[in-house]
Each structure stands twice: as structure tokens, then as C-alpha cells.
C-alpha positions as CSV (number, residue, x, y, z in Angstrom):
1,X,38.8,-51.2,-124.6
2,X,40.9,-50.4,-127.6
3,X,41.1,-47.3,-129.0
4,X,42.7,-46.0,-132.4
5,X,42.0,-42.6,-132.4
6,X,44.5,-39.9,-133.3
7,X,45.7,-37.0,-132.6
8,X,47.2,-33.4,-133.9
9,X,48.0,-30.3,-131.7
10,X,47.4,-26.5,-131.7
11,X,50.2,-24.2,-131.6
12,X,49.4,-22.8,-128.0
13,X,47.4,-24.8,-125.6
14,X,45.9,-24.9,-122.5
15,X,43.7,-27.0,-120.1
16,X,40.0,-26.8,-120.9
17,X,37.5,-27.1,-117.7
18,X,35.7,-29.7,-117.7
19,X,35.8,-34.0,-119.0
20,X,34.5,-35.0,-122.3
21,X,32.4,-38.4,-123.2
22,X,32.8,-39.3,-126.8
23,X,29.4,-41.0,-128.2
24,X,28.7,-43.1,-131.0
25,X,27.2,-41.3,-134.5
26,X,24.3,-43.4,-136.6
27,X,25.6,-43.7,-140.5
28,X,23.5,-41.5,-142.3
29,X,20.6,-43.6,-143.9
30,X,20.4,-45.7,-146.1
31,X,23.9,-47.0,-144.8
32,X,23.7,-49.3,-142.0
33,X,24.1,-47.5,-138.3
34,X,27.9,-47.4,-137.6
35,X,29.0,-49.3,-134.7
36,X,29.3,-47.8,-131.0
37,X,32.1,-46.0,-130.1
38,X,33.4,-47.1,-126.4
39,X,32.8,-44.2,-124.3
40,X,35.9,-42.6,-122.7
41,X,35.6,-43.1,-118.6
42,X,34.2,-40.3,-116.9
43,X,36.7,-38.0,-116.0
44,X,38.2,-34.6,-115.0
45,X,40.8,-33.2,-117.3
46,X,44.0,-31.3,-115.9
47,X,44.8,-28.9,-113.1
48,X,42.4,-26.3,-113.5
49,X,39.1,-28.8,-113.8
50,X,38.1,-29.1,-110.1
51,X,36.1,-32.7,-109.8
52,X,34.8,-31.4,-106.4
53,X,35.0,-28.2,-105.0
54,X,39.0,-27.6,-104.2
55,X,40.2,-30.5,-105.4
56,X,42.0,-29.8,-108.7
57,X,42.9,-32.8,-111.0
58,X,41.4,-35.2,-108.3
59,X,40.0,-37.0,-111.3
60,X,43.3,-37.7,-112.9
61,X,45.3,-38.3,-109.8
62,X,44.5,-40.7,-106.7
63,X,46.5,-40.7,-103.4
64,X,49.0,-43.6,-103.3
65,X,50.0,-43.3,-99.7
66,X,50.7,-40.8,-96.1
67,X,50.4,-37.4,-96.8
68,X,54.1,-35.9,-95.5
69,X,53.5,-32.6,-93.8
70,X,56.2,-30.4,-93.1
71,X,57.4,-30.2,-89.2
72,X,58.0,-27.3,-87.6
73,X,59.2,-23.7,-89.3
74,X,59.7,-24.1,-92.7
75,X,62.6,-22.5,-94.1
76,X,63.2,-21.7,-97.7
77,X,64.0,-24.1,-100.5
78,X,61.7,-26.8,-98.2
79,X,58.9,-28.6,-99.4
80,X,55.5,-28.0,-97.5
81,X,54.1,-31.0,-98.0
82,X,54.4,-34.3,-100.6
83,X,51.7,-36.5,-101.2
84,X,52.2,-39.6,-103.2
85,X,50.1,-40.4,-106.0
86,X,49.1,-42.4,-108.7
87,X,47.2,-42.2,-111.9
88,X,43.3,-43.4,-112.1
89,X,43.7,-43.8,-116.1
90,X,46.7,-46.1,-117.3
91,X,46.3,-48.2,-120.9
92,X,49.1,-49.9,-122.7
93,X,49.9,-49.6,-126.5
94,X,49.0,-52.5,-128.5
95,X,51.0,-51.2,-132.1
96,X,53.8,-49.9,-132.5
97,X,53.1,-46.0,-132.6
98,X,55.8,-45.0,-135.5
99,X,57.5,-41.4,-136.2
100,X,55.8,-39.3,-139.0
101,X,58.2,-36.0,-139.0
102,X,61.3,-36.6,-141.0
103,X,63.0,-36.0,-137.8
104,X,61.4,-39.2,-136.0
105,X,61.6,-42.2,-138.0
106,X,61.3,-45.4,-136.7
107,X,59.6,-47.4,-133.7
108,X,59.1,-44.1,-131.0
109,X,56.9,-46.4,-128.7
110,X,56.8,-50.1,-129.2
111,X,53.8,-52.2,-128.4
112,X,53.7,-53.2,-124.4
113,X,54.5,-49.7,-123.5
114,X,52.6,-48.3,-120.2
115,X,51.2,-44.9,-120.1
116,X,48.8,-43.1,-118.2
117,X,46.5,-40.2,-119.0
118,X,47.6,-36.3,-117.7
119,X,44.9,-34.4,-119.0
120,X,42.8,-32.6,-121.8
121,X,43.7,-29.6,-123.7
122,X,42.3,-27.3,-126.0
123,X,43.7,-25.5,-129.0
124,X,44.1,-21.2,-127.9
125,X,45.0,-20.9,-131.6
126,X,41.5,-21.3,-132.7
127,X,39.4,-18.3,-132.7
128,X,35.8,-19.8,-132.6
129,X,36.4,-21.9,-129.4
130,X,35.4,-25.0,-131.6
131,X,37.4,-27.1,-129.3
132,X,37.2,-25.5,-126.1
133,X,34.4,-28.4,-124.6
134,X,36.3,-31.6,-126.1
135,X,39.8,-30.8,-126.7
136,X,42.4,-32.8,-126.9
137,X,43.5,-36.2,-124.8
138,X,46.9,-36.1,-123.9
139,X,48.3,-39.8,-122.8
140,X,52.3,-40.7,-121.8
141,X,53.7,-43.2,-122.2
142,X,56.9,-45.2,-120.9
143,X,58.4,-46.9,-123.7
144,X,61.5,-48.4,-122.2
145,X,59.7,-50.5,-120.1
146,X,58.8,-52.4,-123.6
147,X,62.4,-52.2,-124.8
148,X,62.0,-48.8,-126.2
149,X,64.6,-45.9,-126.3
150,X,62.8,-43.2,-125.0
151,X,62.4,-42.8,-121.2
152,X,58.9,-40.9,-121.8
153,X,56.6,-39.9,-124.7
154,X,53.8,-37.9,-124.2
155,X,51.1,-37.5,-127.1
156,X,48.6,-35.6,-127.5
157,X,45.5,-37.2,-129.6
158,X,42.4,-35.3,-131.3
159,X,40.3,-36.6,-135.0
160,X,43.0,-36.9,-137.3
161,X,45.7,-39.9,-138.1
162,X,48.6,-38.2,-136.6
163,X,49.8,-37.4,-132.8
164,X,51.8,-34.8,-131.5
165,X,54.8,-35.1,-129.5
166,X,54.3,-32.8,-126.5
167,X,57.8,-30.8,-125.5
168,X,60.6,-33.1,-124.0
169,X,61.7,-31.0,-121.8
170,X,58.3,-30.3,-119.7
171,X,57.5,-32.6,-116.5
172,X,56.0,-35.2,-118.4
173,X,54.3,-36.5,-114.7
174,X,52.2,-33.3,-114.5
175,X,51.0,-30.7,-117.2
176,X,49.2,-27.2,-117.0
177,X,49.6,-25.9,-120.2
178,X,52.1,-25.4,-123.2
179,X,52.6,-23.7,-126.6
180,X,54.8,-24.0,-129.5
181,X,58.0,-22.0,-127.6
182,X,58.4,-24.8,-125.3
183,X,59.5,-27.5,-127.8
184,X,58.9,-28.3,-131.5
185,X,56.1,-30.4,-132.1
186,X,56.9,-33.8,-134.0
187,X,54.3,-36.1,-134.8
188,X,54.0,-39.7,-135.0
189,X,51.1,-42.1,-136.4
190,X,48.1,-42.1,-134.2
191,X,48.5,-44.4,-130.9
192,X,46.4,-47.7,-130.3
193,X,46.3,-48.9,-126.8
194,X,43.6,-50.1,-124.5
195,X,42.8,-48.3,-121.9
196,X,43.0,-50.8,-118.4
197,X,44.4,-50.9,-114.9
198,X,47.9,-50.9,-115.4
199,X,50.9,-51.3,-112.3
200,X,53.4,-48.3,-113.6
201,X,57.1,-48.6,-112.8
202,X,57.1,-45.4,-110.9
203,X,56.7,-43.9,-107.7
204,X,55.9,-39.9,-107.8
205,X,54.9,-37.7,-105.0
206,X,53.1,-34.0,-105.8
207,X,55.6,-31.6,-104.0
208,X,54.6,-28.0,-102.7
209,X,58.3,-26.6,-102.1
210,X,58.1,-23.1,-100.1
211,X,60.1,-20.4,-101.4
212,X,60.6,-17.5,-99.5
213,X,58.2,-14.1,-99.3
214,X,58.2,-11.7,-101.6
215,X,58.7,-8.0,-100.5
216,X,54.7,-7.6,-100.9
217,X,54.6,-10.3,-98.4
218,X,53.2,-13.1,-101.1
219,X,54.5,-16.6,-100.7
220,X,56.6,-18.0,-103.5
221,X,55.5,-21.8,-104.2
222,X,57.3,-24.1,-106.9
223,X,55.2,-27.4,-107.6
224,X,56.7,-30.7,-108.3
225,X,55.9,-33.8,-109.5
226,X,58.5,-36.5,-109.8
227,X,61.5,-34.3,-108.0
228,X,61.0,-32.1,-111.0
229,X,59.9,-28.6,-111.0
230,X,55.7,-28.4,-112.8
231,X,55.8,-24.4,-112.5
232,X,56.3,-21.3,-109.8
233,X,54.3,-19.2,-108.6
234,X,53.0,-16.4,-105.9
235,X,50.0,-16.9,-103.6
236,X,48.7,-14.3,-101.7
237,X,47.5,-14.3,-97.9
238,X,43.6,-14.6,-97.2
239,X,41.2,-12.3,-95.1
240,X,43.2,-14.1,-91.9
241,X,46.4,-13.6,-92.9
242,X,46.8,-17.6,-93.9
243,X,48.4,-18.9,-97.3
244,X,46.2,-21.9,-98.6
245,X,47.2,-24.2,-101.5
246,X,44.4,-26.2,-102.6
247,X,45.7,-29.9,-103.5
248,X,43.7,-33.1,-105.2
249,X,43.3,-34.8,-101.7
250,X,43.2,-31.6,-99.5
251,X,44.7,-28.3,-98.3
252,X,47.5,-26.5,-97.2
253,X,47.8,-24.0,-94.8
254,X,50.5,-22.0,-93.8
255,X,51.4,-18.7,-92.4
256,X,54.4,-16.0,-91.5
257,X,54.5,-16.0,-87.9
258,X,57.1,-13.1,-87.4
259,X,56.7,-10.4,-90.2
260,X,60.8,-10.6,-90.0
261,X,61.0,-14.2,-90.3
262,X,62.0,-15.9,-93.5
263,X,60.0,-19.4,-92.1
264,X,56.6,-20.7,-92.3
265,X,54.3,-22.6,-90.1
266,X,52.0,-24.8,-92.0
267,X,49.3,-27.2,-91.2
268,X,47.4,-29.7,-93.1
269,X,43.7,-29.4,-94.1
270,X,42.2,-33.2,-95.1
């Protein structure tokens, strides 16, 4: 499938719940009816879109291999568990995608670069929610592979002839949600790419590293993807006194076995 449509961003975004299928419009008549649009594949859009109940973002990612749980008391600064994934959507440019901003000029992505699709978006900017149930498509890709200088470039696509650079210095193997104070937004000629099964130079594992406990007895969690840090966070006990992290391929489970001890115990939940 080939696909040339482009994209602007919002100044603050953040991941809208729930996939989008784009459909073909009739020309109004007289004019002849304009011809079908291929439908984007059915999927689930970003960390907060659950496909099935608990699963978050289980229909962007798909296991890729053992789930590696934690052995023993965990200590902190240890990861819980890592599961190694892949994506389900991958495509490959077919044009060079060229800078727009005066600040990026030139070839930013050539043609034969990889990528792989990390989630939809809508714009927090706009007051009516116009956007809130199709948003925007946000697609990386890996342009050295194809001879390109750039390691990554993510874009984020919507109706207009332009795309958005997302901010560099995010994980560009996971997104939640960003806004305008985490990078300037640079913008490059929409992206054309077909969307097919591609084999990605990379090898990434979703990390759950275990922080320590907070003096209100919450558990502090960073989240990688890649060996680099997504976000942090705290997650509080449920009505038995466990900590449970809901992944795309199952759960985790841990718990503070002495109320003086700095470890964890944890258990996996497929």
C-alpha cells in the first residue's frame, strides 16, 4: 500500500484512546466518484488504548521472544521484568522525505528507509476535540539503514502537505505523549512509504526497572524501551497489598515482603 498523506502537529499532544480507519469520500456529483482510499490496518494506537482488557499498546507491539522475570529479591535500580518485542506495523519510504524549516534542508530521510508505527495522537491545543477520535499517525523511521544521517526520525502525519519532526531527544522506540517544551518542532515534506512487513535492524526489550519505595509505601517504576528511560512513575499497592503493572503480553506482580526491606518479590502473571 502506498500512502502520501501528510502530516502537521499540535503544540501539546497526547495519545487518543482508541484506532482510526480512514475511508474513501465520493466526489461530489457531477464529478466522477474519487478513487478509494486504502484503509489503514486495524489497529490500537499508543500506551493508553487497551486492545484487550490489560493489555496496553498490544496492538502496536508483539512479543519477539522469553519473557525475563526477575529472580529472587529485587533490589533497587533492577529491572522487574524485560520482554522483547517487535512492532506489528513497519513500511518503508519510497521518496525522499525533504526538510521544510529553514533549519532542515536537504534529504532528512532518503528512500529505503525502515520505520515502524508508535502510535496516534491527538492535538490538546484544540478546544472542540475536533481531533480527539482520528488524530494523528505518528511513524519512525531509521534513515541510516538507507545511507541517511540521522539515526532516527520520527514524524508525525495528519491532512496537510507537511510533517512534524517529533522531539529528538524522547525514546523514539516508545511514546506516551509530548508537547512543544520537549523539543522544537521542525517540519519536513509529507512522507510516502508503503506500509509492509518489514525485518528492522533492531532488537528492543520493554523494561520495568524497580526503583525503590517511597515513604507512602508506593513503588517507584521507570519504563524502558531500548535501554533508554520512556518515563517514571509511582504505583500504588492493591486491596492485597500487591503492586501490579499491566504489560502488552501480561502482568506484573510484586510485593514488599518486610515493611523494612528496600527489595521486592515479584512474579509474573501471563
Amino acid at each position: 500500500m502506498r500512502f502520501d498523506v501528510p502530516i502537521a502537529a499540535g503544540a501539546a499532544l497526547v495519545l487518543v484512546m482508541g484506532g482510526h480507519v480512514a475511508t474513501a469520500q465520493p466526489a461530489a456529483a457531477p464529478q466522477p466518484a474519487a478513487a478509494p482510499t486504502p484503509a489503514w490496518p486495524p489497529l490500537a494506537s499508543g500506551l493508553m488504548v487497551y486492545d484487550r482488557p490489560g493489555r496496553p499498546m498490544s496492538g502496536i507491539l508483539a512479543q519477539a521472544g522469553d519473557v525475563n522475570v526477575a529472580k529472587g529479591p529485587v533490589t533497587p535500580r533492577a529491572m522487574l521484568v524485560s520482554i522483547p518485542f517487535r512492532y506489528r506495523h513497519t513500511a518503508v519510504i519510497t521518496e525522499d522525505v525533504k526538510g521544510y524549516s529553514i533549519t532542515v534542508g536537504g534529504v532528512q530521510a532518503p528512500a529505503g528507509s525502515p520505520g515502524y508505527l508508535v502510535g496516534r495522537f491527538s492535538d490538546q491545543s484544540n478546544p472542540f476535540g475536533r481531533l480527539d477520535q482520528s488524530g494523528y499517525d505518528m511513524w519512525c523511521f531509521l534513515p541510516s539503514v538507507a545511507g541517511g544521517k540521522r539515526d532516527h526520525i520520527c514524524l508525525l502525519r495528519d491532512g496537510t502537505k507537511l510533517a512534524a519532526i517529533a522531539p529528538t531527544r524522547a525514546n523514539p522506540f516508545i511514546w506516551r505523549s509530548f508537547s512543544a517544551m520537549t523539543g522544537t518542532f521542525d517540519y519536513v515534506r509529507a512522507p510516502v512509504f508503503d506500509i509492509r512487513p518489514v525485518e528492522l535492524p533492531l532488537k528492543l526489550a520493554l523494561e520495568y526497572q524497580f526503583d525503590g519505595w517511597t515513604r507512602r509505601g508506593e513503588a517507584r517504576i521507570t519504563e524502558l524501551a531500548g535501554g533508554r528511560k520512556v518515563f517514571s512513575y509511582v504505583k500504588s499497592s492493591d486491596s492485597t497489598g500487591s503492586y501490579v503493572i499491566e504489560t502488552f503480553v501480561g502482568r506484573v506482580r510484586f510485593t514488599r515482603p518486610d515493611p523494612k526491606s528496600p527489595d521486592a518479590a515479584v512474579e509474573w502473571l501471563p
